[in-house]
N, C-alpha and C positions, 0 to 999 in steps of 0.2 A: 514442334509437333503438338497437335490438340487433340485431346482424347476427351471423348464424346460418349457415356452410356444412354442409351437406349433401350426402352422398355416396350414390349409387347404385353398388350390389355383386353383384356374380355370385354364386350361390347358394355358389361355390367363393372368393368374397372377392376374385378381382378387381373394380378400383373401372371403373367405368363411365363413368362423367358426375360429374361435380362443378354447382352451383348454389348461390348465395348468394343470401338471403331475409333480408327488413329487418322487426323487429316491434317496436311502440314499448309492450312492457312487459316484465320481466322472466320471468314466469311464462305461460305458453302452454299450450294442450290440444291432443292428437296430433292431433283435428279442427280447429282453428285454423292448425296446420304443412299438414296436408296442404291445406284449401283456400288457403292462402298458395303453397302451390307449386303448387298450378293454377292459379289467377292468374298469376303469374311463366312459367309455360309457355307458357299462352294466351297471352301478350304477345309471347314470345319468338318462339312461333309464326305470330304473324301481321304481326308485325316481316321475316321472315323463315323465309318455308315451304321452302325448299329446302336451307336448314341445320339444322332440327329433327330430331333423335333421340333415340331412348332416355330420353324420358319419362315419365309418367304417362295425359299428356291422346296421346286415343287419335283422331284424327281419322278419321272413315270414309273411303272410296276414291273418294268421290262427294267429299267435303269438298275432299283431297288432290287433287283433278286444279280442282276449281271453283277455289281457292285458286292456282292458279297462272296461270288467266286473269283471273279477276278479283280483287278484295280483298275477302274475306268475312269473318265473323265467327266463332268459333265457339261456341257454345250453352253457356257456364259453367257452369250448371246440370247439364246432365248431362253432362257430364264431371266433375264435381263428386260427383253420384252414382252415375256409375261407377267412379273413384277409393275413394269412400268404401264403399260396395260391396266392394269386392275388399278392401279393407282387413279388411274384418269377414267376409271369407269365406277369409282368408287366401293372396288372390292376391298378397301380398306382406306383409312384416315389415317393422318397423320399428324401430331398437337405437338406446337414447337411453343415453350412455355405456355399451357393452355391454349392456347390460339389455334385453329385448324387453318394448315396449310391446304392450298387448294390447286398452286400452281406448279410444274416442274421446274420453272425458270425462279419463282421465290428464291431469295437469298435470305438467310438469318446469319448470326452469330454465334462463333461457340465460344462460352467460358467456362468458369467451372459450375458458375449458376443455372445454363442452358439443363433445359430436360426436355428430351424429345419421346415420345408416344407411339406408338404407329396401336394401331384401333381395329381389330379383324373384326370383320362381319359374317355371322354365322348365317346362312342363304334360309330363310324360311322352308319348312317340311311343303311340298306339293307347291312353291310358287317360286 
């Protein structure tokens, strides 16, 4: 098993969020990363809906108020392909040792050296 921390960065390189992701082979594709951490968010999130932030998985307002009376689920799938989405529309980056990844099918390596990035992009006010 290889275990992979991950860092979430302000488009100005403050780090955000840290999360560690466990994958049992050495070689992975930036769509096998990103559905592994919506996994890991989803869980975290519903472990625990009033300490989730600064994520990926993007609960609606309906989800976030239902989720706190009762114990819901959230829908993997499309948060999945909302994630993945924004990925290829570049509602965010993601730097596998410095480098930006640009494809879903990208293969890198994890060792203990690997640092992976993912990069949010704050939408300009009026555009």
């Amino acid at each position: 098993m290889k275990t992979l921390t991950i860092t979430d960065e302000s488009a100005a390189g403050d780090i955000l969020h840290k999360i560690s992701l466990a994958f049992d082979k050495e070689y992975i594709s930036v769509q096998e990363l990103i559905e592994t951490r919506i996994r890991a968010e989803i869980k975290r999130y519903e472990e625990n809906v009033n300490s989730y932030h600064n994520g990926l998985v993007l609960p609606t307002d309906l989800e976030k108020r239902l989720n706190k009376k009762t114990k819901l689920t959230l829908d993997v799938e499309k948060q999945l392909y909302i994630a993945l989405e924004a990925f290829q529309k570049n509602g965010f980056f993601i730097l596998v040792d410095d480098e930006q990844v640009e494809q879903l099918t990208e293969k890198f390596l994890i060792d203990d050296s690997t640092q992976v990035s993912f990069i949010k992009l704050t939408p300009l006010v009026g555009g």
